[in-house]
C-alpha positions in Angstrom: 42.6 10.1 63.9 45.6 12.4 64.2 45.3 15.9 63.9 47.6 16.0 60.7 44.2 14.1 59.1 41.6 16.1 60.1 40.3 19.1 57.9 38.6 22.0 58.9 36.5 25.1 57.3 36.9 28.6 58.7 34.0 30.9 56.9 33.8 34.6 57.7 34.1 37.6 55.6 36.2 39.2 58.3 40.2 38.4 57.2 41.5 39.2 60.7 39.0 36.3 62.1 40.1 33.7 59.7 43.9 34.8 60.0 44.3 34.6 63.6 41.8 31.4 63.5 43.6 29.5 61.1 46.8 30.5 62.6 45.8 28.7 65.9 44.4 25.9 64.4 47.0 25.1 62.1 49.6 25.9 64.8 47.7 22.7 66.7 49.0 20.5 63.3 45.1 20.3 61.5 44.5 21.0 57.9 42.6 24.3 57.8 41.1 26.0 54.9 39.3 29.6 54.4 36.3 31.0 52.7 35.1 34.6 52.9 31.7 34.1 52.4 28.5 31.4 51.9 29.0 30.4 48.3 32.7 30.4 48.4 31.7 28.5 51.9 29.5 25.9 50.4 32.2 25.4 47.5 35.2 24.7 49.6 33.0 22.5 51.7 31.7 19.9 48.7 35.5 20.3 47.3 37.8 19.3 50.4 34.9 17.6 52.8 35.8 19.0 55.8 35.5 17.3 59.5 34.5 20.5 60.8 33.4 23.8 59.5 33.1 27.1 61.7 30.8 29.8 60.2 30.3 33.3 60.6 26.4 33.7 60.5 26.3 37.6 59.2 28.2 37.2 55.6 28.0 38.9 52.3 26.4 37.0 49.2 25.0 34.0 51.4 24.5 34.2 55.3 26.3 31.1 57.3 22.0 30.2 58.1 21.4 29.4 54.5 25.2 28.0 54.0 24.5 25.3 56.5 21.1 24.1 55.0 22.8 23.9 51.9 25.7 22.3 53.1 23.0 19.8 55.4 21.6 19.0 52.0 24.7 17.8 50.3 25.4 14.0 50.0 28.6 13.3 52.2 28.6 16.4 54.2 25.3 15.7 56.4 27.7 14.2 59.0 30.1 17.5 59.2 30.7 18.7 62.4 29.4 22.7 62.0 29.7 25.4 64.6 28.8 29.0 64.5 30.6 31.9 65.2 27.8 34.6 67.0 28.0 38.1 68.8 27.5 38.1 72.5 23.8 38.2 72.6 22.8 37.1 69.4 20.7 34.4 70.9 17.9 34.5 67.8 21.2 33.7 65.6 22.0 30.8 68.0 18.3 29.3 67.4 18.2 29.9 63.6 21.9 28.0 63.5 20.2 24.9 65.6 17.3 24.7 63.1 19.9 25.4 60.1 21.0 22.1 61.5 24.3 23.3 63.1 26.0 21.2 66.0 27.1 23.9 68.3 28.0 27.8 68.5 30.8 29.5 69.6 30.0 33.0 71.5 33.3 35.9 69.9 35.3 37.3 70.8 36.9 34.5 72.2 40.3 33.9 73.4 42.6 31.4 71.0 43.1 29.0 73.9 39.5 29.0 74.4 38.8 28.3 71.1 41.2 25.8 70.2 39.6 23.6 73.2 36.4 24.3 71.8 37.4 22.6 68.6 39.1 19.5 70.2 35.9 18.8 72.2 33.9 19.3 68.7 36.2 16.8 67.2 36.0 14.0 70.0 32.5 13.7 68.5 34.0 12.1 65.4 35.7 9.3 67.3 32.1 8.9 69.5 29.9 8.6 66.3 32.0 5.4 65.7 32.1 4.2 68.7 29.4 1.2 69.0 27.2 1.5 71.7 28.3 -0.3 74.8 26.2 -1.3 78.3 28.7 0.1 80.2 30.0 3.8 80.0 31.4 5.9 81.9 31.1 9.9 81.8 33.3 11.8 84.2 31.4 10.2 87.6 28.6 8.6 86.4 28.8 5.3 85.5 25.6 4.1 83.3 24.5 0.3 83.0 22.4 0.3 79.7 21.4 -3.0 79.9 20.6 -3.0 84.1 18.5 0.1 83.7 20.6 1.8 86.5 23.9 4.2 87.2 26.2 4.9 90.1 26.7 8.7 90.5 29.7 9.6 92.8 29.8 6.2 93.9 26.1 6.0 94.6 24.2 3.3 93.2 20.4 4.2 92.1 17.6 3.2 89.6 15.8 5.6 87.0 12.4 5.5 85.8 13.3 4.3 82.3 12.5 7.7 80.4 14.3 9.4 82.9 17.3 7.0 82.2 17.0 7.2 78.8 16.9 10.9 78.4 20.3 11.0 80.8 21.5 8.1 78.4 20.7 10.4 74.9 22.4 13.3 76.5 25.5 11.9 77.8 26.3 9.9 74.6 27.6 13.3 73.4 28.4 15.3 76.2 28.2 19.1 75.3 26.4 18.5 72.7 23.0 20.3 72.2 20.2 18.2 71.8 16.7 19.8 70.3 13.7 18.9 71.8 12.3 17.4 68.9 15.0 14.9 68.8 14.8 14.0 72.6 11.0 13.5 72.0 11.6 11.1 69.1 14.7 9.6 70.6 12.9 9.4 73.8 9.6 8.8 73.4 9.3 8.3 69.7 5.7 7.5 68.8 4.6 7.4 72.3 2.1 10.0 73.1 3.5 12.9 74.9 1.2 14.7 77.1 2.2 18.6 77.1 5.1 20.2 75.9 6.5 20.3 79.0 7.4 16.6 79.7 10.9 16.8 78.8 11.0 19.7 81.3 9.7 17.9 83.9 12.1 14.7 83.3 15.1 17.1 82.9 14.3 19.2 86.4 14.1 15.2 88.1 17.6 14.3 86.3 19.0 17.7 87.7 17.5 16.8 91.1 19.3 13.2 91.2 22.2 14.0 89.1 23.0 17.3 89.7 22.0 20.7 88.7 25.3 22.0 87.4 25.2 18.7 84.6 22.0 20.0 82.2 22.0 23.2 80.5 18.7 24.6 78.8 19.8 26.3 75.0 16.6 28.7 75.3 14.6 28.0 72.4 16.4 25.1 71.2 17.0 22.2 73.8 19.3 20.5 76.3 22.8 19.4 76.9 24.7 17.5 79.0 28.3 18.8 80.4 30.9 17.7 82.9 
């Protein structure tokens, strides 16, 4: 998909935000509209159907939280790509987006470069929800052999305990993305019983052990994510 093709949301009831944000964005060739708060957000979004919407979360008339459920609840839009825009240490923001069912957050101020990178590694996620599954992937040095139960890390061949491979195979079908722990425990171990809720921390410390630290990051209070 070109970039001419792709539409994209800016919401925020600040106009220097969505000026100098839509500038970028539309200097990179995508089609970018604006909305200066929730209900003119959630309008705009069931109107032009947007690939990717990035929301303020403090807004007049309706906060970018309730926007999103809304927007989560709207036939065709419950596969839109949407990121929030948070303050530096608005971390119960960050949670209340996850649950909202938001993809990802992006911490402002935040440099244009920054930003626009941001947004093309949002958008790969597009072209890797259609992508079928295959036994065979590769992510940056890891090569991981669904069907042999086994990957080669740097060159380094070794075998998982199958939740262990699992979990590394959930998270690194969309790296950066942030996976809740609710959907690693059903993706994981779906009806299985789980002793504790501290099994997924256990597997992930193992992973990080084998793998490598630097690859898992913990979203406090929400979940995990693989990065390169």
């Amino acid at each position: 998909m070109k970039n001419k093709d792709i539409k994209i949301l800016l919401v925020d009831d600040e106009p220097d935000i969505l000026e100098i944000i839509s500038y970028n964005l539309s200097s990179e060739g995508y089609e970018v509209f604006t909305a200066r708060n929730g209900v003119e957000g959630v309008a705009k979004a069931k109107k032009k159907g947007p690939h990717l919407i990035i929301m303020d979360v403090m807004m007049p008339e309706m906060d970018g939280i309730e926007a999103c459920e809304v927007i989560r609840n709207t036939p065709g839009l419950d596969n839109t790509i949407i990121t929030f825009l948070t303050a530096r240490g608005e971390d119960y923001s960050q949670v209340a987006g996850f649950d909202a069912g938001a993809d990802d957050y992006i911490t402002k101020p935040i440099k244009p470069k920054v930003l626009v990178s941001k947004v093309k590694a949002l958008l790969r996620r597009l072209k890797d929800d259609n992508k079928e599954v295959e036994d065979i992937v590769k992510v940056g040095d890891i090569v991981i052999n669904r069907e042999e139960y086994k990957i080669v890390n740097n060159g380094e061949e070794m075998v998982l305990p199958r939740k262990e491979f699992e979990l590394l195979s959930l998270l690194t079908s969309k790296p950066n993305k942030v996976f809740k722990r609710e959907v690693i425990l059903d993706k994981v171990w779906g009806n299985e019983v789980v002793v504790g809720g501290r099994t997924i921390d256990v597997h992930i410390r193992k992973l990080r052990e084998k793998i490598g630290d630097h690859h898992f990051k913990t979203v406090k209070g929400v979940g995990y994510k693989f990065v390169l």
